[in-house]
Backbone bond lengths (Angstrom), bond angles and torsions (degrees), N, CA, C in turn:
res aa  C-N    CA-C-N  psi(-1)  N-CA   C-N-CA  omega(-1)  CA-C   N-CA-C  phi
1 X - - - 1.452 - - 1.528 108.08 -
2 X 1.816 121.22 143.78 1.302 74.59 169.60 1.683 87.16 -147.10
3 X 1.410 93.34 -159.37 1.935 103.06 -137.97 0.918 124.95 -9.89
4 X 1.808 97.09 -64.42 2.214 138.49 -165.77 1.734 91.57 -52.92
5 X 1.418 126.81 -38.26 1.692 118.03 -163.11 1.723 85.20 -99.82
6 X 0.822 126.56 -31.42 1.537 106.47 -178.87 1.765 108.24 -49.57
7 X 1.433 92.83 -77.43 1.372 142.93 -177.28 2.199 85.54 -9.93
8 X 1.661 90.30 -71.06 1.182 108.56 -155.14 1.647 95.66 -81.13
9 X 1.491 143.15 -3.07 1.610 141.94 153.73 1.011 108.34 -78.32
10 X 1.751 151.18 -22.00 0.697 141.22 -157.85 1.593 90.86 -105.49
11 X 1.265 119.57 -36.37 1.564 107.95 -173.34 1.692 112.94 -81.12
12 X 1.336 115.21 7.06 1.793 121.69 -152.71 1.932 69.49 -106.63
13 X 1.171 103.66 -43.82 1.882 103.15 -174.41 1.419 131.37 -35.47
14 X 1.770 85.84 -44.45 1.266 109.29 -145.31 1.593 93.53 -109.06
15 X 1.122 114.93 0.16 1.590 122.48 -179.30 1.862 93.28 -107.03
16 X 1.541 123.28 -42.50 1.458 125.67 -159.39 1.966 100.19 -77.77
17 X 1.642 96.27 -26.58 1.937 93.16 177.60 1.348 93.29 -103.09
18 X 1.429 153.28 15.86 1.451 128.03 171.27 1.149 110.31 79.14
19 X 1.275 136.46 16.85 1.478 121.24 -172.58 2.043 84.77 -91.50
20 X 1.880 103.32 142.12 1.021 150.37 143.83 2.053 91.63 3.79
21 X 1.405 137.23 121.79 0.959 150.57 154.09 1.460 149.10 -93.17
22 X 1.737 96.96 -7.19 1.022 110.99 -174.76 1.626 114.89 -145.84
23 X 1.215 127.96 8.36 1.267 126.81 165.93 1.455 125.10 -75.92
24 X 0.739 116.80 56.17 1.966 114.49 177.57 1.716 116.53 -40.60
25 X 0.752 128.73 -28.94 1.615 132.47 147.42 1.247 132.76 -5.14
26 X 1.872 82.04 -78.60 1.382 121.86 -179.58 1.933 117.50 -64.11
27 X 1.600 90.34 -39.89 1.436 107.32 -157.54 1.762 91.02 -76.79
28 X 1.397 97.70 -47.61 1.866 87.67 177.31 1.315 124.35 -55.22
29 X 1.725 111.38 -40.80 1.124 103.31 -179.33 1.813 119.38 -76.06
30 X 1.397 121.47 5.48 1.509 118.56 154.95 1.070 118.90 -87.44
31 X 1.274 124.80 -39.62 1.868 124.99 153.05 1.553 104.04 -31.44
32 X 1.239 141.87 -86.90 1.211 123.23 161.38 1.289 147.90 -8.24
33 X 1.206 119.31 -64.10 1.512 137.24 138.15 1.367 111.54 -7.46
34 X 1.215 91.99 -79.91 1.920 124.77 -161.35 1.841 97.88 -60.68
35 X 1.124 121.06 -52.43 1.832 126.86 146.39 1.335 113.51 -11.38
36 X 1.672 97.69 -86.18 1.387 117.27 -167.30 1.844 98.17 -37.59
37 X 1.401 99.46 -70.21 1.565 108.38 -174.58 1.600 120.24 -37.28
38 X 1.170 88.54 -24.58 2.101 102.45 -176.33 1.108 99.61 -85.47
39 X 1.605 129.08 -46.06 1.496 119.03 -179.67 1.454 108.52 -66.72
40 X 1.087 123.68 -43.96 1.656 119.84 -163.72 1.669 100.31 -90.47
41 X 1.753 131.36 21.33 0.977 136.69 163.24 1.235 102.43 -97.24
42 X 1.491 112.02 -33.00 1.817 122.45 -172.17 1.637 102.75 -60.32
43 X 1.758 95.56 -66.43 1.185 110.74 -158.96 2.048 120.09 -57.16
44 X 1.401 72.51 -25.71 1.831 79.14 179.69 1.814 119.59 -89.45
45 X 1.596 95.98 -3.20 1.527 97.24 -157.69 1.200 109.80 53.77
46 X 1.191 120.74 86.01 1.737 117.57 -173.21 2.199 80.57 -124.97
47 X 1.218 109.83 165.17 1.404 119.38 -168.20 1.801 85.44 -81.03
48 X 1.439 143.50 -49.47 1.033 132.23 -113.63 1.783 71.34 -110.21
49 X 1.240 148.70 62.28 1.645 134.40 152.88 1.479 113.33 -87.73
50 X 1.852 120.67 -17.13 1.548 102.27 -175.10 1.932 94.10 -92.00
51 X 1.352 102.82 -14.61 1.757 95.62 -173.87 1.830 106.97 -81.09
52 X 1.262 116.75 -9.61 1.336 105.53 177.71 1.818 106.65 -110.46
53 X 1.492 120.16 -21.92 1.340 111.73 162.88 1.919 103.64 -58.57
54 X 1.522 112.06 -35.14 1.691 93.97 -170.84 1.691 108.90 -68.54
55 X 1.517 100.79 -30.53 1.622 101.40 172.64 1.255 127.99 -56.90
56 X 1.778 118.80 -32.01 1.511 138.34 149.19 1.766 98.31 -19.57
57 X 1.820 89.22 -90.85 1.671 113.90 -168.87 1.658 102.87 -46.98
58 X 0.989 120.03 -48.01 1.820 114.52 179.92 1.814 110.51 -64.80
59 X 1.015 115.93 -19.72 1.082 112.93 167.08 1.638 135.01 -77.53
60 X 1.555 109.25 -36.96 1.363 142.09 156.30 1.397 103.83 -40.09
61 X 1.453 92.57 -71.40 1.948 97.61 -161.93 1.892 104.16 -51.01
62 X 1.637 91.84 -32.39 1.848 87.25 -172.30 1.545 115.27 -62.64
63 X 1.512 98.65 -27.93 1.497 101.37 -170.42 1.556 106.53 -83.73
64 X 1.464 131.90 -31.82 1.126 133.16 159.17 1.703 141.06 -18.11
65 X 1.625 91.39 -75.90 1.768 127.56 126.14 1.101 108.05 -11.14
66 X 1.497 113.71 -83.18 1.583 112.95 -146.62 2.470 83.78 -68.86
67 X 1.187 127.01 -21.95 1.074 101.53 -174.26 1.341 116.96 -118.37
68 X 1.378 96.64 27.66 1.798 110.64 161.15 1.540 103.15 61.38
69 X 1.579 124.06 40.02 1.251 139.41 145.36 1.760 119.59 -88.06
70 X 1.652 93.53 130.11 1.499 104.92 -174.78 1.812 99.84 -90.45
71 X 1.723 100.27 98.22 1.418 104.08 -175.50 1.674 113.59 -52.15
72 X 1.055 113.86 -38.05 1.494 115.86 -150.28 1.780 91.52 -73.33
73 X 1.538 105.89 -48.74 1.143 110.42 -179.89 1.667 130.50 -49.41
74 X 1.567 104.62 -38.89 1.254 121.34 172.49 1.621 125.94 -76.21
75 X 1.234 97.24 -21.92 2.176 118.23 163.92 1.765 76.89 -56.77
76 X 1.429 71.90 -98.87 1.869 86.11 -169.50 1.685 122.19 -7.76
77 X 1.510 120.83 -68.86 1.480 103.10 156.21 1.173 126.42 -36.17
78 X 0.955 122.57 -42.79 1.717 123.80 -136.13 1.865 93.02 -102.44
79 X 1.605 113.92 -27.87 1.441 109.82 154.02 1.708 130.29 -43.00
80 X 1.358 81.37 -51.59 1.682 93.45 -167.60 1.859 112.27 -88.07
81 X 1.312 78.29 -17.38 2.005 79.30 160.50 1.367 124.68 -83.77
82 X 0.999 107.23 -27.50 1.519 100.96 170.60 1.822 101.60 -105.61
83 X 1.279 111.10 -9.49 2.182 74.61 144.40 0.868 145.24 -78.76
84 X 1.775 107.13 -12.79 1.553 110.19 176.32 1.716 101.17 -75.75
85 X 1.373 122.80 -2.90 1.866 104.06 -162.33 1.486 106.33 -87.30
86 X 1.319 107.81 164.74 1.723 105.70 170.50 1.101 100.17 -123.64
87 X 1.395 86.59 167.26 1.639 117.45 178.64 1.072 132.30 -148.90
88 X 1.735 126.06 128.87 1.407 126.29 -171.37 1.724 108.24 -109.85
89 X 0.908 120.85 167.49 1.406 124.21 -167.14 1.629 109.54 -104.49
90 X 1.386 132.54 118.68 1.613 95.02 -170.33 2.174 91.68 -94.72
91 X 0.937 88.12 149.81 1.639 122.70 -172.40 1.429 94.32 -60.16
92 X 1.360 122.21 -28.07 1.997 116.73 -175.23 1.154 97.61 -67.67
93 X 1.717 98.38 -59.20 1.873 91.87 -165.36 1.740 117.53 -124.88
94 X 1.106 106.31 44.32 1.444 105.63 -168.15 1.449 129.14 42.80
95 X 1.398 110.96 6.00 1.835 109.39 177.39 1.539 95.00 -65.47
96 X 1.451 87.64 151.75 2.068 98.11 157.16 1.733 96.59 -106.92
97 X 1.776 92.81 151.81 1.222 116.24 -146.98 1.578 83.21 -122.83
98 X 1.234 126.96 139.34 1.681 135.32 176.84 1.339 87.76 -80.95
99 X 1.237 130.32 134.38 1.438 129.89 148.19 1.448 134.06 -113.31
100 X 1.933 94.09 0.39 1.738 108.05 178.18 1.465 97.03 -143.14
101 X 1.525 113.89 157.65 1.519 95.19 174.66 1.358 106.45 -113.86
102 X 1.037 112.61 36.18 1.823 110.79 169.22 1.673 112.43 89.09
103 X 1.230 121.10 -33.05 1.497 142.82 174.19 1.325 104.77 -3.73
C-alpha cells in the first residue's frame, strides 16, 4: 500500500468512528503512547512490535491530515535530503556528525 491510500484510510476511519479531528495535542500525545508501546514491544520481544509501530504510523498519517500535509510527498523530500547530507564520524566516540544539511 502506499502512503496517499494509507494517509487517506486512515483519515476515512477516523471520520467513519467519530474520533476527535482536530486536537493536535491530544493526537501527539497518542503518538507517544503508541512509541512507548513499540519500545516496550521491542524491548521485551513481545510478538505484537510490527502491530504497535503501525499504530505509531496510523497515528502520524492522522495528524498529517488533520494538518493538510501530503505525507508521502514529505517522506519523499525528506528521503532525498538526507541523501544529499554528509557525515563524519568523530574518532572519540564513534557518533556521526552532520557536516552538510543536504540544501
Amino acid at each position: 500500500m502506499n502512503i496517499a491510500d494509507a494517509q487517506r484510510l486512515v483519515w476515512e476511519n477516523k471520520v467513519a468512528k467519530g474520533f476527535d479531528k482536530s486536537d493536535f495535542p491530544t493526537e501527539f500525545c497518542y503518538v507517544q503512547g503508541e512509541l512507548a508501546e513499540a519500545f516496550e514491544a521491542w524491548r521485551t520481544k513481545g510478538e505484537n512490535l510490527a502491530e504497535e509501530l503501525a499504530d505509531v504510523v496510523i497515528y502520524i498519517m492522522g495528524i498529517a491530515t488533520m494538518a493538510k500535509v501530503d505525507l508521502g510527498e514529505a517522506v519523499s523530500d525528506k528521503i532525498a535530503k538526507n541523501a544529499r547530507r554528509s557525515y563524519v564520524t568523530d574518532p572519540r566516540t564513534g557518533s556521526h556528525l552532520r557536516v552538510s544539511d543536504g540544501s
